[in-house]
VEXKOLZA-412061 format. One record per residue (C-alpha): residue number from 1; x, y, z. Coordinates in Angstrom, 2 decimals, m for minus. Example, Ala and Ser with C-alpha at 12.3 -4.5 7.8 and 13.67 -1.06 7.14 Angstrom:
pos=1 east=12.30 north=m4.50 up=7.80
pos=2 east=13.67 north=m1.06 up=7.14
//
This chain:
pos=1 east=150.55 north=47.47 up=101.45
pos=2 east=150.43 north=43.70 up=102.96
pos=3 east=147.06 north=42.07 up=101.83
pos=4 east=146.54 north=39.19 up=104.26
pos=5 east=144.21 north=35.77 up=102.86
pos=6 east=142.85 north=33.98 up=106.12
pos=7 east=140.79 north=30.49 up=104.89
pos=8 east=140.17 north=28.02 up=107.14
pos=9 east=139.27 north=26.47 up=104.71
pos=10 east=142.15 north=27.01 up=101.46
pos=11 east=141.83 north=28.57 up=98.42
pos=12 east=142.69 north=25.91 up=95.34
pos=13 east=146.38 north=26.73 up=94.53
pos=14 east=145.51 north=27.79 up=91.34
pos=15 east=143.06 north=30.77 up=92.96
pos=16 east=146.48 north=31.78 up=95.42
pos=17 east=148.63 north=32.09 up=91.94
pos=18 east=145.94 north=34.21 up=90.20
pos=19 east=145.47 north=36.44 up=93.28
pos=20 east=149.37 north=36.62 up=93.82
pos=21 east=149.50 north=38.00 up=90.16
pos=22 east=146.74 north=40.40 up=90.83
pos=23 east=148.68 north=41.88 up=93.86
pos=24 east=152.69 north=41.53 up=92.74
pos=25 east=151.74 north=43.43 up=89.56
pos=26 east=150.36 north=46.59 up=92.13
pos=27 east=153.38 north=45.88 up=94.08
pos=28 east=151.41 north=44.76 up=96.93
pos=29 east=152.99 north=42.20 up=99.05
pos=30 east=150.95 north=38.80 up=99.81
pos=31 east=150.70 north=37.01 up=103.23
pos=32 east=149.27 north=33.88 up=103.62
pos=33 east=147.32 north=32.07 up=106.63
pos=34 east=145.83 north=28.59 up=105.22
pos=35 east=144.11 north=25.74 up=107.23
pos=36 east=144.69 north=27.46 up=110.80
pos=37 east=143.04 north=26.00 up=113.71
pos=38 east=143.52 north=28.51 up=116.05
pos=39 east=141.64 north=32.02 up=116.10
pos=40 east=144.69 north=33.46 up=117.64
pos=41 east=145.99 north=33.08 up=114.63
pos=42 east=144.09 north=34.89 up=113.08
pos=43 east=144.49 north=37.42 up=115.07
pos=44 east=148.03 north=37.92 up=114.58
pos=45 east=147.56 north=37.88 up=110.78
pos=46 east=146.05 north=40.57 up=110.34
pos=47 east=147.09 north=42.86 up=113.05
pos=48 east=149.20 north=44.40 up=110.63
pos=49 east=147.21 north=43.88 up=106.86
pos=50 east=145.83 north=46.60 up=105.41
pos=51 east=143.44 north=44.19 up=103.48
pos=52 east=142.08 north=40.98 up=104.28
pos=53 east=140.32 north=38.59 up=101.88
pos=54 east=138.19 north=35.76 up=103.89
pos=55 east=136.21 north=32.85 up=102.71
pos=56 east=133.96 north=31.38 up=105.26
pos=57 east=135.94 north=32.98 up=107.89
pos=58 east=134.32 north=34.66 up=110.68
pos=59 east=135.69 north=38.19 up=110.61
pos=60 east=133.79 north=40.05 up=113.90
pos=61 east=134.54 north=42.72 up=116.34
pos=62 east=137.45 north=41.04 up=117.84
pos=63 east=138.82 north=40.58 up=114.22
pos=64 east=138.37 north=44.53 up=113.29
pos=65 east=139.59 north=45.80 up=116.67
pos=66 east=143.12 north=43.86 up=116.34
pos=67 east=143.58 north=44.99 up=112.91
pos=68 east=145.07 north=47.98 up=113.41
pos=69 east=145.78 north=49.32 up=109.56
pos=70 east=142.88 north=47.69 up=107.70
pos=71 east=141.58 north=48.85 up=105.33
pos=72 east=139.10 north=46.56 up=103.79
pos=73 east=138.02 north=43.33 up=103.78
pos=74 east=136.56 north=40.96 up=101.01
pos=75 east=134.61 north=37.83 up=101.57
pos=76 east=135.25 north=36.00 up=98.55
pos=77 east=131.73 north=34.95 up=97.74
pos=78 east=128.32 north=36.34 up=97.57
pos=79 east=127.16 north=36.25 up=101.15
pos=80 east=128.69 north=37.88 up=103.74
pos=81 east=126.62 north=37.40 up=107.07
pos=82 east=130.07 north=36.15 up=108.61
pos=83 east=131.52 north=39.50 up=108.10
pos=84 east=130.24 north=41.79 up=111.22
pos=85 east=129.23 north=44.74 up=109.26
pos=86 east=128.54 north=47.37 up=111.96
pos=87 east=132.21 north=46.69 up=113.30
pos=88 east=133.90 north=47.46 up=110.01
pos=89 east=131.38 north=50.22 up=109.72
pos=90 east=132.66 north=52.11 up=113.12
pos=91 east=136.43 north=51.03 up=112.10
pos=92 east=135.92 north=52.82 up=109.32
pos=93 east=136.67 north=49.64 up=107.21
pos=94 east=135.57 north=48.84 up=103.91
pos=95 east=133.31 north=45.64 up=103.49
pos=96 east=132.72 north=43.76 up=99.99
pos=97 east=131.62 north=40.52 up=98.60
pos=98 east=132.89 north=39.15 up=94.81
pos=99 east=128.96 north=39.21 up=93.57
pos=100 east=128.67 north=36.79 up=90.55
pos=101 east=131.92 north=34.76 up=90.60
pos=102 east=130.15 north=31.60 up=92.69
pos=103 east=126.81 north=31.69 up=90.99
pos=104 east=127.30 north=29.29 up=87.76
pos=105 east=128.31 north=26.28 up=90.76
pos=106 east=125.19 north=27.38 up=92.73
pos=107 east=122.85 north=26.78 up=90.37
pos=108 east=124.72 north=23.94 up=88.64
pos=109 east=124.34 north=22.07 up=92.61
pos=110 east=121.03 north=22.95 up=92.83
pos=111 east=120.16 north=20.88 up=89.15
pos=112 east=122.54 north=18.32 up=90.56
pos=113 east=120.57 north=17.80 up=94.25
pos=114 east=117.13 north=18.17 up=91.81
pos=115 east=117.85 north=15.32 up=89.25
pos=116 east=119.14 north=13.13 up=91.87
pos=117 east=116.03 north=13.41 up=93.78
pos=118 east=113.78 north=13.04 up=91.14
pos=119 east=115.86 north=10.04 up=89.69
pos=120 east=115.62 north=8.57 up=93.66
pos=121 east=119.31 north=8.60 up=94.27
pos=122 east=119.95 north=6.21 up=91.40
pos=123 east=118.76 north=3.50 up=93.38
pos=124 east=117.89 north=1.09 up=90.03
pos=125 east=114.24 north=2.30 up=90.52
pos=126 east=112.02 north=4.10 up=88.20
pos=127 east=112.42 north=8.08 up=88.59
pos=128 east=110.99 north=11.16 up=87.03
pos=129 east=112.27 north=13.95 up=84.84
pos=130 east=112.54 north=17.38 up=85.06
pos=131 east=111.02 north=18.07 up=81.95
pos=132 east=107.72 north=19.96 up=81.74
pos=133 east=107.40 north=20.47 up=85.51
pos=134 east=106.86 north=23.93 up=87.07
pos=135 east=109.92 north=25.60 up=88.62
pos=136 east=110.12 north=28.85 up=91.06
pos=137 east=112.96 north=31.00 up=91.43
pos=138 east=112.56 north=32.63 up=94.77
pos=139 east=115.20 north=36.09 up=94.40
pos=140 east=116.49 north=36.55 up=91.01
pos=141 east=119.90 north=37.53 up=91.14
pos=142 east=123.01 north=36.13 up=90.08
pos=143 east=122.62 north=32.65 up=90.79
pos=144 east=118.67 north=32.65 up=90.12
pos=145 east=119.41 north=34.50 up=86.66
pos=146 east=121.66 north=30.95 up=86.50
pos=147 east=119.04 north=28.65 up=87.45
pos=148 east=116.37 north=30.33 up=84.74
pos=149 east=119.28 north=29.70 up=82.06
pos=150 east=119.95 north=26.08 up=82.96
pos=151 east=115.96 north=25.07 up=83.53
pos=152 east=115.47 north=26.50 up=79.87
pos=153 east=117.86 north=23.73 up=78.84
pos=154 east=116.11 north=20.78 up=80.82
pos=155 east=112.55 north=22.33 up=79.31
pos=156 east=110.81 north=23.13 up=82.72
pos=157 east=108.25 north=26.03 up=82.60
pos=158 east=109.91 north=28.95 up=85.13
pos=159 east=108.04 north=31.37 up=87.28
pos=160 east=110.37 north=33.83 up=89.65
pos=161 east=109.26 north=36.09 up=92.34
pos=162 east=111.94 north=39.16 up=93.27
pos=163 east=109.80 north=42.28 up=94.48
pos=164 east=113.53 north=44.14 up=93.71
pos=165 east=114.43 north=43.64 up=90.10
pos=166 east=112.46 north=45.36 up=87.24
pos=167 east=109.50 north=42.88 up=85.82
pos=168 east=111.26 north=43.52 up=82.27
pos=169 east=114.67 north=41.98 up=83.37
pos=170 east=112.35 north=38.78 up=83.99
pos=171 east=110.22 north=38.58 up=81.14
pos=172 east=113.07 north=39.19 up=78.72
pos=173 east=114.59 north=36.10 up=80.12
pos=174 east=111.28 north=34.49 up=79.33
pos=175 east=110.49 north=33.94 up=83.23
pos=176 east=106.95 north=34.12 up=84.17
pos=177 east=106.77 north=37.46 up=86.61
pos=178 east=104.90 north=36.56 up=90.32
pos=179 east=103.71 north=39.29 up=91.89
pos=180 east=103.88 north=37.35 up=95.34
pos=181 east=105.94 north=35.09 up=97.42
pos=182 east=102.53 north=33.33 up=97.59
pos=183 east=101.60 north=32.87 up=93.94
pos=184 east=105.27 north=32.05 up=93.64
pos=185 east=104.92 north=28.75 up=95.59
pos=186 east=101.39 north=28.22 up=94.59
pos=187 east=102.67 north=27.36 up=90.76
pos=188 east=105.60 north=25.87 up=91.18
pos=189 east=106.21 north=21.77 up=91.89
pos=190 east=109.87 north=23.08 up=92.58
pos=191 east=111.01 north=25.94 up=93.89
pos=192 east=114.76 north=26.93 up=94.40
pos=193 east=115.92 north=29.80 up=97.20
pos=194 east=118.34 north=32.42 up=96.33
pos=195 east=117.65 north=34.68 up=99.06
pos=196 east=120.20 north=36.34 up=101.57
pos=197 east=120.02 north=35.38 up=105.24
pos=198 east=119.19 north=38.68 up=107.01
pos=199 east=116.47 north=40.10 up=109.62
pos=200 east=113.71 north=40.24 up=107.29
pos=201 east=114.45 north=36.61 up=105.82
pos=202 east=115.66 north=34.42 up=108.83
pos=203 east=113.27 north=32.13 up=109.10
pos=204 east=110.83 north=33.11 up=106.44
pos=205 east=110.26 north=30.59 up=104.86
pos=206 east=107.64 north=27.94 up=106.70
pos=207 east=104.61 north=25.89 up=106.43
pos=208 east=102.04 north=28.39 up=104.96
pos=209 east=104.29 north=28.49 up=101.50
pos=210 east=105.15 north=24.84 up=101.69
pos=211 east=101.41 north=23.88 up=101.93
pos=212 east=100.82 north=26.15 up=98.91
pos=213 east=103.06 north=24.24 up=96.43
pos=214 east=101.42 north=21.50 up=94.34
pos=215 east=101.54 north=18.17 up=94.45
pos=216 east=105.24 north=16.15 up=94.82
pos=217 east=106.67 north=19.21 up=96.04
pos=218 east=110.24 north=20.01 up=96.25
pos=219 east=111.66 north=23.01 up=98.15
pos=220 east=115.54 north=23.46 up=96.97
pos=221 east=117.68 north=25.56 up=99.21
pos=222 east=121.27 north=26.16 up=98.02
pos=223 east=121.05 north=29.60 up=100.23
pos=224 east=121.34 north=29.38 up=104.11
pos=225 east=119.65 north=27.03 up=106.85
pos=226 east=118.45 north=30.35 up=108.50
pos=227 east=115.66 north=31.30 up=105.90
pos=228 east=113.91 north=28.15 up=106.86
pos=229 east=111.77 north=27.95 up=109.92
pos=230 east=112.70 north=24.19 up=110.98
pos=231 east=109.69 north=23.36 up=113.51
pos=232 east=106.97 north=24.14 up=110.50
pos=233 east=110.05 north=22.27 up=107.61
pos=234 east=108.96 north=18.99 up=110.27
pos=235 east=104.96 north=19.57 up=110.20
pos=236 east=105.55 north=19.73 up=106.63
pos=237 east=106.91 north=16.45 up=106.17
pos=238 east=104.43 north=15.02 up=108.44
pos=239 east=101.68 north=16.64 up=106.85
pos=240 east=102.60 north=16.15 up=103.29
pos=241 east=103.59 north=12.90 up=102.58
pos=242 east=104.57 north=14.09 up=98.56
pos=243 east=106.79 north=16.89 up=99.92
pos=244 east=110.94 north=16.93 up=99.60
pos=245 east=113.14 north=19.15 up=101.01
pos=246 east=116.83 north=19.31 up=99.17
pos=247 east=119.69 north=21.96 up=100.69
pos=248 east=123.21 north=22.56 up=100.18
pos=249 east=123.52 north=22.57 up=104.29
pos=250 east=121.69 north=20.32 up=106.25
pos=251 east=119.16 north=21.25 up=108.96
pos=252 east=119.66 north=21.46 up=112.26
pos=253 east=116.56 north=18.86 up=112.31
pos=254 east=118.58 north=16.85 up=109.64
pos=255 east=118.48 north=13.48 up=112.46
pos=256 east=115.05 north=13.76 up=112.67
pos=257 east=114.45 north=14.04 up=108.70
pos=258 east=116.68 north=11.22 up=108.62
pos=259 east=114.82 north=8.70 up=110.66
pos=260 east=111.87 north=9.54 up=109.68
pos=261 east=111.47 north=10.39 up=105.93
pos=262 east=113.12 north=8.35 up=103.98
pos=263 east=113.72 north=8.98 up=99.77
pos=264 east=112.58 north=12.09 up=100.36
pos=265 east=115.33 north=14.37 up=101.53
pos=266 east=118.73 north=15.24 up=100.54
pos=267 east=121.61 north=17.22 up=102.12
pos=268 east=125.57 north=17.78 up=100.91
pos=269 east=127.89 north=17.08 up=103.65
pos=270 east=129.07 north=20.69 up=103.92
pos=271 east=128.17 north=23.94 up=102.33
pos=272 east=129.24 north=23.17 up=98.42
pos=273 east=127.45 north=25.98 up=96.37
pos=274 east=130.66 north=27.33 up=95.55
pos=275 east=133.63 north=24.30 up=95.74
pos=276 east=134.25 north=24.35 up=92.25
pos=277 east=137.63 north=25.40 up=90.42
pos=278 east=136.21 north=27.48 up=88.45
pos=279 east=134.55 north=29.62 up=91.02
pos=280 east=137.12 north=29.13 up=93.52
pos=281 east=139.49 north=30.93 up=90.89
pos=282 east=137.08 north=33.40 up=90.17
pos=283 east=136.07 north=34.91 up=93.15
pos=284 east=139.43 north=34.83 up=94.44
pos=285 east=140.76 north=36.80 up=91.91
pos=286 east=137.39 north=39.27 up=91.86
pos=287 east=138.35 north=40.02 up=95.36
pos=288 east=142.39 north=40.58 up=94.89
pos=289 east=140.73 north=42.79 up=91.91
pos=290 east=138.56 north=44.69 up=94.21
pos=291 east=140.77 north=45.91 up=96.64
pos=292 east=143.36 north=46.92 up=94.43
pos=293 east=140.66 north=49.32 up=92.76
pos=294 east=139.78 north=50.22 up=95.78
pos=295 east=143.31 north=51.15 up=97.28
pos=296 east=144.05 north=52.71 up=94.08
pos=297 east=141.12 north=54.40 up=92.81
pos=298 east=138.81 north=54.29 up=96.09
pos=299 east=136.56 north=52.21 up=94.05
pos=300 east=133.67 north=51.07 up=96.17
pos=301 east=131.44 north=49.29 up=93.74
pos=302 east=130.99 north=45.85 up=95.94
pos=303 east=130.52 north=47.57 up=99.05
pos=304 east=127.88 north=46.23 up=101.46
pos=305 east=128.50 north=47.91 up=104.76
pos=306 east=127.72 north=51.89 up=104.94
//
């Protein structure tokens, strides 16, 4: 079996050694396409894998037609909307995402972006803490069950809206249940996104919730650009002269933020949720793990296409 890594952008060489141990002990041979700059590449990689394991990479129709033995592939990570899933679906293909491995560096960033807001980019200048203030998780999965662990620690009271996990799963982990996106954003000063970007969420999230939230409101977003609806993020900021936007990927209207709202705003210079070590390492090896179970066993546990 030859299990093919594409990454534009590279695993850490630590992540390659733990994945090449995974494989080599199943005697699966390992082939390697780092930093490549041309899609044709790409192409040629995997026209003969019988698993691929992606990062960012977009894996689409073209991809899936010129692999001619895969298998599966793995995105290692929790989303996936750069794998086409309908393609793998009619190519019979296996599609799966490392759920989990990323989500300790997820929330970590998001308390990062937070406390270096609300200390005003540690410009010398008086700030505010974190302490006591009202925080809403908005999806509670991995990374939000991360978030509610970490905002314990810095003593903010946490609400959490996620119409999809049991009420009991929240109040054991001493969240406050909302029974709506709206009460959500009503109580909460902060509120961090953990939602996927799919049909029903692209562009979901707008002015009618941002107006709800309280005063000095901060909207985190450490999920995709998509959820927000941009036009309504701008009458937001020129409506609301206390509100903050924070994100792990900057808005397409980033210039215009930028001119125009000074103190208020802050955006990583690429999509960072996940460039740690750690999770680098982890969901590398999660996804080396998952297709040997799969090739082995015909595990599909992490499967997310039908």
């Amino acid at each position: 079996m030859k299990i093919v890594i594409a990454t534009e952008k590279p695993f850490a060489s630590a992540a390659v050694d733990g994945i090449r141990e995974v494989l080599d002990k199943a005697g699966y041979e390992l082939s390697l396409l780092e930093g490549y700059t041309d899609r044709q590449e790409l192409l040629g990689a995997v026209k003969d894998a019988d698993a691929l394991i992606v990062r960012s990479d977009i894996v689409d129709k073209e991809v899936i037609n010129n692999a001619e033995n895969l298998k599966i592939v793995v995105r290692a990570g929790a989303g996936y909307d750069n794998i086409d899933l309908d393609a793998c679906t009619a190519g019979n293909i296996v599609a799966m995402n490392t759920p989990g491995q990323n989500s300790n560096a997820v929330a970590e960033l998001a308390f990062g972006m937070m406390v270096y807001l609300a200390r005003g980019g540690y410009n010398g200048k008086p700030g505010t803490e974190l302490k006591g203030k009202t925080l809403g998780i908005h999806a509670y999965g991995n990374v939000g069950k991360c978030v509610a662990k970490i905002a314990k620690g810095f003593g903010m009271d946490i609400y959490a809206f996620d119409p999809y996990i049991d009420a009991s799963e929240l109040e054991k982990d001493g969240v406050k249940v909302m029974t709506t996106v709206e009460d959500l954003y009503s109580a909460s000063q902060y509120v961090s996104i953990h939602i996927p970007a799919n049909d029903q969420t692209k562009g979901s999230i707008g002015y009618k919730l941002i107006s709800l939230m309280p005063a000095n409101a901060v909207l985190v977003n450490t999920a995709r650009k998509e959820v927000i609806k941009e036009e309504e993020l701008l009458k937001a900021f020129n409506e609301r002269n206390d509100f903050s936007y924070i994100s792990d990927i900057a808005p397409d209207c980033r210039n215009t933020i930028e001119s125009n709202y000074e103190g208020r705003y802050f955006f990583t210079p690429k999509k960072m949720g996940a460039q740690t070590a750690e999770a680098n390492i982890n969901a590398g090896v999660a996804a080396a793990s998952q297709i040997v179970a799969f090739l082995e066993k015909g595990d599909e546990t992490f499967r997310v296409n039908k």
